[in-house]
N, C-alpha and C positions, 0 to 999 in steps of 0.2 A: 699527204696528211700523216700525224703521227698517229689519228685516233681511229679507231672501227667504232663506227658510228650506228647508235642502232633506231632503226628510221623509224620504228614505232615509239620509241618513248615521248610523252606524255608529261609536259610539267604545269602543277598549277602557277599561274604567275602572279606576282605583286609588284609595288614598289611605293617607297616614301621618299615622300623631296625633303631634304635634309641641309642646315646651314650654322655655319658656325664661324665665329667673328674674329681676325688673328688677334694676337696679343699687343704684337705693332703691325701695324701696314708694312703689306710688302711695296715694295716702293721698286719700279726698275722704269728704264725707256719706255716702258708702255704706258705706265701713267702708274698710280696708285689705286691698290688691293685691300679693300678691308674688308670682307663678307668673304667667305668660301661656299660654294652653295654648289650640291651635290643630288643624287637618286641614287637611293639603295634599290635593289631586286632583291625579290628572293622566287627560289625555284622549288616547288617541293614536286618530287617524282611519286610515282603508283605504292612505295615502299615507304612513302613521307621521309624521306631523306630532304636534310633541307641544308639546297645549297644558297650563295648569296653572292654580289655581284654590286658593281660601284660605278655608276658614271656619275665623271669630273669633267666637264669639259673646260678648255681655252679656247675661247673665240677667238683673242684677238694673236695665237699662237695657231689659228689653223683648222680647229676643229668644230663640231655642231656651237650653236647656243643652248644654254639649259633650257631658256623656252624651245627649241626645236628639239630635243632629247625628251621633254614631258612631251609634247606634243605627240612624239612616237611611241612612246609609253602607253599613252591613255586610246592609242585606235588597234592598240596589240587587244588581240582576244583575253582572258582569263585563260584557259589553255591553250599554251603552245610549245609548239616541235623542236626539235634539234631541227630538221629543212630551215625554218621561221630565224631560227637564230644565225645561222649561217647566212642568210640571203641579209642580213641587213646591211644596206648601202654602203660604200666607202665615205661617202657625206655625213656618215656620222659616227666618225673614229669611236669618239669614247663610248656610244653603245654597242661598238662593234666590240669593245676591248672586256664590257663589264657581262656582257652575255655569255660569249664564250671563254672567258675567265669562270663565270660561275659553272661550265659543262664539267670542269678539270679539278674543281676547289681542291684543297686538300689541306687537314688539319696544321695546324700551324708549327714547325717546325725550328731548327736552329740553322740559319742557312749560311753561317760561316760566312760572311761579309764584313769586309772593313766598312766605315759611314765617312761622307765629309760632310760638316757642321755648316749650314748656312748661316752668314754673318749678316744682318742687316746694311742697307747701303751707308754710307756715309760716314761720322765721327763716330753713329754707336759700334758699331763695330770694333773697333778699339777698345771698348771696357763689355763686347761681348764674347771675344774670344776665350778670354782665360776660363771662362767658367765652363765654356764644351771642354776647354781643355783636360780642365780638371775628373770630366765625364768621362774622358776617354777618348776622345776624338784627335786625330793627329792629321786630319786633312780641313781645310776651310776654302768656302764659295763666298766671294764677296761680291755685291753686284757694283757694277762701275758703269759709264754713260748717263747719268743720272743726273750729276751736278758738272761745272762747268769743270772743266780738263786739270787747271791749273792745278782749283781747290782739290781733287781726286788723288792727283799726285803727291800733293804734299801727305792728305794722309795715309794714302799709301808707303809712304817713305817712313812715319810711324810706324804702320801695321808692318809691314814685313820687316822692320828693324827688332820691334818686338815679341815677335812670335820666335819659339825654340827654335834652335838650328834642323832638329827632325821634323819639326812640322812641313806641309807640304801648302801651297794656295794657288786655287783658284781663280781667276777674275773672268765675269759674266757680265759682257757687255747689251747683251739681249738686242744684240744688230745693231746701237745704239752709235757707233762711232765713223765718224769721216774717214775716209784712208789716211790722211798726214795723219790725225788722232790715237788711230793704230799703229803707225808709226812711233808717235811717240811711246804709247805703252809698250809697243815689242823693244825698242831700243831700252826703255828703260829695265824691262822683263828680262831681258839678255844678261842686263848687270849681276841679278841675280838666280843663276840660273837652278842652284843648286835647291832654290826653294819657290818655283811658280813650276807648277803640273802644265796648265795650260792656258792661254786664252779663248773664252766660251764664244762663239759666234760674235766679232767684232766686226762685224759688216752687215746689214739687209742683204735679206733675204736672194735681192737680183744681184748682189755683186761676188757670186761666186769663183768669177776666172780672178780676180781681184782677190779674194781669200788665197786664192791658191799661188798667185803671184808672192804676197808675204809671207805664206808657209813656206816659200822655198829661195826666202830672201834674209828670214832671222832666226836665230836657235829655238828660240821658245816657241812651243807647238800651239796650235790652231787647232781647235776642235769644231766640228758645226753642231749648232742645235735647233736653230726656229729652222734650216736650211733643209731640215731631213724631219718635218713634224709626225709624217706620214709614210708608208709604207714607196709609195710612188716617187717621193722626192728622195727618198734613200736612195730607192735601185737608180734613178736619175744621177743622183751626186757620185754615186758608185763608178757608172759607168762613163762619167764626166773625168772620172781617172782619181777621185780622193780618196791617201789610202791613208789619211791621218786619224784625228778621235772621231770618233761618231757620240755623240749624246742622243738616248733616247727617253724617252718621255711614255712608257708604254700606257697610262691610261688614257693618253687624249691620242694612240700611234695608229691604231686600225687592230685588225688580226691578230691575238698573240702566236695562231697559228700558224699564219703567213710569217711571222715574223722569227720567228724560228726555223725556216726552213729557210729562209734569209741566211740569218747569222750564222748556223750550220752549215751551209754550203759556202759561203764567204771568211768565214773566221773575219771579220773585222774585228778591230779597235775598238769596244762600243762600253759607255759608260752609261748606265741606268742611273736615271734619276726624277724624281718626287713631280706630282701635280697637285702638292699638295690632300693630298686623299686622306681619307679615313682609315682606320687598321684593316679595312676589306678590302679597297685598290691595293694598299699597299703590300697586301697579302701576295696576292695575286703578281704584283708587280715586282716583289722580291723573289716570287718563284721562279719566274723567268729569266731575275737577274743572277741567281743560284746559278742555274743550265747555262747559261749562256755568256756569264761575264768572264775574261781572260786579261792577261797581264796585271794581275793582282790589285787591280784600280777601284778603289774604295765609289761607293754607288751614292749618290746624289739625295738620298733619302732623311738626313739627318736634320729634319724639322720641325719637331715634335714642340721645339720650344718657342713655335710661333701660335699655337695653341693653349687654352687653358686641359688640363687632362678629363677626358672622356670619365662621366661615369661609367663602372661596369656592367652595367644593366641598359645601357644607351638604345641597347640595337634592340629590347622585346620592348623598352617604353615606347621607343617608335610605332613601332606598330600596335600598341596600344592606343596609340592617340587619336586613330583612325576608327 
């Protein structure tokens, strides 16, 4: 462990279930996204230091369900331990992730990360890139597997004709594609190679040896992401012999603790990115991608414009409601 832990402290506990609607559906192989629904925590210590804490979960990526995250929520005592928060199960990543995230908080900082710009699936993508562009964004995540092959291509063939020669793209299949399928996208990715970063998990989840067959069949890299949701499936994928991208997901991933001593003793490849969270996951989850991100690869977080913007007073009306 990185922390000394002191086995007496004492935190009062809370939490608000919290939800908020995108501005478009996120749309990918798993079906369509319009609600994000979330639990804040908060921790106050013997000195009312008051820290704060975010589960997000993805069911259908791996992790608890919101109703099984309240469910744990509400049979937690009003006071409890650092022992209490450590011991919560591996079966419920994202309250593993927002607990001990809140033990480490730390005020909000400049954490020197480049962003890549999530692009909605399909044609709007096309009239939504310029505008991150013009934000400042020089990497973009398009989701693809979504619509039928043919149609994807073509506007793909758009999209990366129009985008600056420095821009950088993403394509995020979310396990969505056949093998021949991925073929085609890697033969056609190969074309250009000078501007596709990677392709994001183009196979379910079981067809691992079969990712690894195309990573070492076409130029353009292969990253996993539903493949490693969790702490287990990483060290698994690791030692299965992948030593390409890793994406990870730290709000729905388990331990940030574990997962650091992970990354620190492995140096992977690993690009941090978004479960859609609030400015409190994301807090928490930019910390860790500060420490731990390498080869200067812009982190996955750049989503804010699927949102309408948060009042500043969001997080005391909360708990005023109660």
């Amino acid at each position: 462990m990185f922390f000394i832990w002191k086995s007496f402290m004492v935190y009062q506990f809370s939490f608000r279930y919290f939800s908020q609607k995108f501005t478009n559906p996120i749309i990918t192989n798993h079906g369509v996204w319009e609600t994000r629904e979330c639990i804040i925590i908060r921790l106050i210590d013997a000195k009312n230091n008051v820290s704060w804490g975010e589960i997000s979960p993805i069911s259908w990526f791996g992790s608890e369900t919101i109703k099984q995250a309240l469910d744990f929520c509400y049979q937690l005592p009003k006071a409890i331990t650092q022992e209490i928060i450590l011991a919560i199960p591996d079966n419920l990543p994202a309250c593993q992730f927002a607990f001990e995230s809140a033990l480490v908080m730390e005020k909000a900082t400049n954490f020197n990360l480049t962003y890549s710009g999530l692009l909605s699936a399909g044609k709007l993508a096309l009239n939504q890139w310029g505008n991150l562009w013009e934000q400042g964004y020089k990497t973009f995540k398009w989701k693809i597997g979504v619509d039928e092959i043919n149609q994807e291509l073509e506007i793909f063939d758009l999209l990366i004709s129009s985008l600056p020669t420095s821009a950088k793209l993403r394509l995020d299949a979310n396990g969505g594609l056949t093998y021949q399928e991925a073929e085609l996208w890697l033969k056609k990715c190969d074309q250009f190679s000078s501007k596709i970063e990677f392709i994001e998990q183009p196979l379910p989840v079981d067809k691992f040896r079969e990712m690894q067959e195309l990573s070492n069949s076409y130029f353009t890299t292969i990253a996993l992401d539903e493949s490693i949701a969790n702490l287990h499936q990483l060290e698994l994928c690791f030692q299965q012999g992948w030593r390409g991208i890793f994406v990870i997901k730290p709000g729905i991933f388990g331990s940030p603790f574990r997962l650091k001593e992970f990354c620190k003793k492995h140096q992977i490849d690993v690009v941090f990115s978004s479960v859609f969270e609030t400015e409190i996951g994301r807090q928490a989850a930019l910390q860790l991608a500060a420490e731990l991100s390498g080869n200067n690869r812009a982190v996955g977080f750049g989503i804010n414009h699927f949102f309408q913007p948060q009042e500043s007073n969001w997080l005391e009306s909360l708990w005023k409601t109660f």
